[in-house]
N, C-alpha and C positions, 0 to 999 in steps of 0.2 A: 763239379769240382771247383772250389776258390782255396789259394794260398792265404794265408793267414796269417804265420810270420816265416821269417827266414832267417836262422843264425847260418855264419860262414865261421871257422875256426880259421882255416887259411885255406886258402884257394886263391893264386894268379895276387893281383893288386888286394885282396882282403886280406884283415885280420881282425878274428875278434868281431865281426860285423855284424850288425842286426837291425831285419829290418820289418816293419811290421807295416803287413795291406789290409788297416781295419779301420773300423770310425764307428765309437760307442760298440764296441768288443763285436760289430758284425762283419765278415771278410767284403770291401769294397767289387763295387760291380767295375769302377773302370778307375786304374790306376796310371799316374803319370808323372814318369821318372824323368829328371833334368839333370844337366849337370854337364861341364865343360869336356872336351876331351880328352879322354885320358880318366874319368871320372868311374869308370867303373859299370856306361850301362850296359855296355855289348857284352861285358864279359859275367855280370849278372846274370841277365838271357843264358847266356851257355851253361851256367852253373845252374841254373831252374832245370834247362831241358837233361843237362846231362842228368840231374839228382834222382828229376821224374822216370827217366831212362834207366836206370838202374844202376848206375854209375857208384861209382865210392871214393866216398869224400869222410876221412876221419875227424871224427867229432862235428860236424854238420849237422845241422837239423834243419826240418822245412813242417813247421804245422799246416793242416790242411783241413776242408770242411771236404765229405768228400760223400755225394750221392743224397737225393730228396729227404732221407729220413736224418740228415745232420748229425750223421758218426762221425766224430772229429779222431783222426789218428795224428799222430807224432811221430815222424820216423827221423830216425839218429844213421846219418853213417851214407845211407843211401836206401832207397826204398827196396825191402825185402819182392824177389822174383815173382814172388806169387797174388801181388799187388802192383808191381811196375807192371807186366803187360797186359793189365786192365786199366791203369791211369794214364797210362801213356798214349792212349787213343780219344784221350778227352785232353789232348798238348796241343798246341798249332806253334810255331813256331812261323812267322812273317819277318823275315831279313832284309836289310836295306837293298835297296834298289835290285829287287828279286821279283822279275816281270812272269809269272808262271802263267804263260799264256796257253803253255795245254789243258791246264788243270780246270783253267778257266773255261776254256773251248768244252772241256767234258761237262763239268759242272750245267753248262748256260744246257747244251745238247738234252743233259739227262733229264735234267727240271722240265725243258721244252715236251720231252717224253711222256713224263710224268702229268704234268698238263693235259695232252690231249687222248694218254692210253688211261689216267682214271678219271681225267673231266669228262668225260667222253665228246671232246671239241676239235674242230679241223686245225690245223698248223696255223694257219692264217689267224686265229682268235688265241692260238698261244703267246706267237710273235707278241699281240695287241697286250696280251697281260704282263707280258716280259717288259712290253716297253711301257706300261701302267707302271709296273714298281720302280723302275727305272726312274722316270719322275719323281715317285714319291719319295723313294729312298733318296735320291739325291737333290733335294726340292732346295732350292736357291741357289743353284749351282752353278746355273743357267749354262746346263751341258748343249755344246754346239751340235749332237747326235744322236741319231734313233738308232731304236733296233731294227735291221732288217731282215734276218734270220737265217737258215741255214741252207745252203747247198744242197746238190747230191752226195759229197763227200763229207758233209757235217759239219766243213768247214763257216764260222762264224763269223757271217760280214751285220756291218753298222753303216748308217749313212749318213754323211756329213752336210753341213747348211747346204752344199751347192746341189744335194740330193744323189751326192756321187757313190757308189757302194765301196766301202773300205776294209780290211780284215781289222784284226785286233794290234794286230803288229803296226798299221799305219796309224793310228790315234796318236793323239800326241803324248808324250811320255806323262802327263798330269792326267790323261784322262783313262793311260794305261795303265797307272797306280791306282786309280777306282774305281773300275773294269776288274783288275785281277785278283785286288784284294779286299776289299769291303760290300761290291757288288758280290765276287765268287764266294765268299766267307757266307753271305745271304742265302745266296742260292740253294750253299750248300748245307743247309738246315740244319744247324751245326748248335748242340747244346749242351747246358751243363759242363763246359768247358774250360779251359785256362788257356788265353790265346795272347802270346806273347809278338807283340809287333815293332820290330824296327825302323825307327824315324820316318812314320807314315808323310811326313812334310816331304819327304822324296820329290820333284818334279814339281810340286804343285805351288799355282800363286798362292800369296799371301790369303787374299781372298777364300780361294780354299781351304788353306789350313786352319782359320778361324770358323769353319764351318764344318770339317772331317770330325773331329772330336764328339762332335753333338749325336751324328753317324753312330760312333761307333759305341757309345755309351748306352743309344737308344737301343741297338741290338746288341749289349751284354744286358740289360734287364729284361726284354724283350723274352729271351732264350736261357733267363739264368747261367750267364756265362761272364768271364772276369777277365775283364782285356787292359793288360797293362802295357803299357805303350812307354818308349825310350825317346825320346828328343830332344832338338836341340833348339827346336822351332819357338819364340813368346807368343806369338800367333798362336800354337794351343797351346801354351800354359797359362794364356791368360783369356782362352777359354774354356778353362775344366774348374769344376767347383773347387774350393781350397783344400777340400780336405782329402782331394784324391793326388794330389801334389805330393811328392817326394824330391828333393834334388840331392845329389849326390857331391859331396865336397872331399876334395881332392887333397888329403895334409901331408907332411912330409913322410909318414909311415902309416897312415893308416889313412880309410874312406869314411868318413862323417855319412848322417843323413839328415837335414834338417826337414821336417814335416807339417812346423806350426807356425803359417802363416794367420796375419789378418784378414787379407782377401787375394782375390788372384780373379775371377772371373768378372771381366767384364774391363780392367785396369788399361790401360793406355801400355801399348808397346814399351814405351823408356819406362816407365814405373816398373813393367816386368822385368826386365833385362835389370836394372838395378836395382831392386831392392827384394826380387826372386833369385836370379839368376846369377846375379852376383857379376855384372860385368862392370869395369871400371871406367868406361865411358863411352859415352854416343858417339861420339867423332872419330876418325881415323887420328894417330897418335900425334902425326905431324899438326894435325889444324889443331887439334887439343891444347898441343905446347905454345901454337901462335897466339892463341886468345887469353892462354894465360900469361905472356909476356904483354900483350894488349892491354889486360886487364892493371898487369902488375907497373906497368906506367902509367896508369890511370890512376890508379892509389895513391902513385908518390909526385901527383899534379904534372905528370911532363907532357901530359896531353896536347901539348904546343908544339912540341919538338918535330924535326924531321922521323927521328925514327917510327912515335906515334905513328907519324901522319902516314910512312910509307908501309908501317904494318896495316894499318887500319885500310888504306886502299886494296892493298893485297886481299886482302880479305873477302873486302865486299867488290874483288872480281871473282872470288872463287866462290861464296858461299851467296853475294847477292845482299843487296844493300837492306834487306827486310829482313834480313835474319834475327831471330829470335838476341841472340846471346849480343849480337852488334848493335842491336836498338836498345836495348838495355845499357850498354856504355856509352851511347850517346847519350840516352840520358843523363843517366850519373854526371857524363862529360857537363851537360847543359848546365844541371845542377852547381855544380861548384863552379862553374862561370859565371853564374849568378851570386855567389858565395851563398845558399842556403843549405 
């Protein structure tokens, strides 16, 4: 099952909304919604899972590609009974900072199971392929932990650099976010599905977030499955292809969607944030306003004055004498001390 388009008539922050997960009229494998808050992503998600759910929403529609053979149905209103509790089990619904470390615990158990009751292999050579994928799945991650495997009670320990044995609950909360839900979503051999994820940037460094995306794209094609993901993160929006970009803009009655970007993958953080994401600047607001007072004595040659001279120190104790925006007025400064 992939979503296709989404009209909202009204629902919560919508009116009138429409919004389409496609690229050259085929439904996208990984989709990624941006947008400030208040923007409308979380309550998207809810109106997806309630619609799928069987929910009713007048005048709504949700198109959909739904099963191998590419029967596209249309459902208005809410999807009729006798369709919701067959599509509703090809839904995932992944929630912010939503640690389901049992699910995880079953999940890692059963595979483990599965492994040694049809490979026909001892537990000890499951662990090793548990912690084979593990690697692979998360290859540059450079996760500080193996797998260790499971108890008498099933319970699921890992072992950390110092070779200490750990449950799932002691990882650190970044490495708990890719443990429970893109390692457990793996495991759980999950296809042909709509898996809706909540600011998977949850917990994790920078470093990671510019590398989760590539994850999870690889297993929606992988599995024929379409995982549209909500954040807030430029780290992944500016690493997902352009055309899986959606951001969501915020007016005073209504939610925009802009979706036609130039580029977006591979862009420098401040290029995303400003001319994706739409923020109105890199500095906190205070040093923003000082550099333009800086700047704006510069223009009208008072560059000499005490106030320059004690803005301009201030500055470069708090931001550092090699700052980008500060060397650049110096020059200018040098410049018209020179009169050229």
């Amino acid at each position: 099952m992939k979503l296709k388009k989404i009209h909202i008539k009204k629902y919560k922050v919508f009116r009138d909304f429409d919004l389409e997960l496609t690229h050259d009229g085929e439904p996208l494998d990984l989709v990624v919604i941006a947008g400030i808050n208040g923007s409308g992503k979380t309550t998207l998600f809810e109106f997806i899972y309630g619609f799928i759910h069987g929910n009713k929403f007048p005048g709504c529609k949700v198109d959909l590609l739904y099963n191998k053979e590419k029967n596209i149905r249309g459902f208005f209103g809410g999807i009729p009974l006798v369709f919701s509790s067959d599509l509703r089990n090809n839904l995932y619904y992944l929630e912010t900072s939503t640690y389901n470390k049992n699910e995880a615990k079953k999940q890692i158990a059963e595979y483990i199971d599965k492994l040694i009751y049809e490979g026909d292999i001892k537990s000890s050579q499951a662990y090793q392929k548990v912690q084979k994928i593990l690697n692979s799945f998360f290859d540059g991650f450079d996760l500080q932990i193996e797998f260790n495997g499971l108890d008498k009670k099933r319970e699921v320990y890992f072992k950390n650099e110092y070779s200490e044995k750990i449950s799932i609950s002691e990882l650190s909360t970044g490495e708990q976010e890719l443990i429970t839900k893109a390692f457990t979503l793996y495991l759980a051999d999950i296809k042909d599905s709509v898996i809706l994820i909540d600011e998977p940037e949850t917990s994790l460094h920078p470093n990671w977030q510019n590398k989760i995306i590539k994850v999870y794209e690889d297993f929606a094609k992988a599995n024929n499955n379409q995982v549209i993901i909500a954040t807030h993160s430029p780290h992944i929006v500016g690493s997902a292809p352009k055309e899986s970009i959606r951001v969501l803009i915020k007016n005073e009655d209504t939610i925009d969607v802009i979706s036609d970007f130039d580029g977006s993958y591979g862009w420098e953080i401040q290029k995303v944030l400003l001319e994706i994401m739409g923020s109105e600047s890199l500095r906190t607001p205070d040093i923003e306003v000082k550099i333009s007072e800086l700047k704006s004595l510069l223009f009208d040659n008072k560059y000499e004055n005490q106030e320059f001279i004690k803005l301009m120190n201030e500055l470069v104790n708090v931001l550092g004498f090699n700052d980008p925006d500060l060397s650049l007025i110096r020059l200018e400064m040098a410049k018209r001390k020179s009169g050229k």
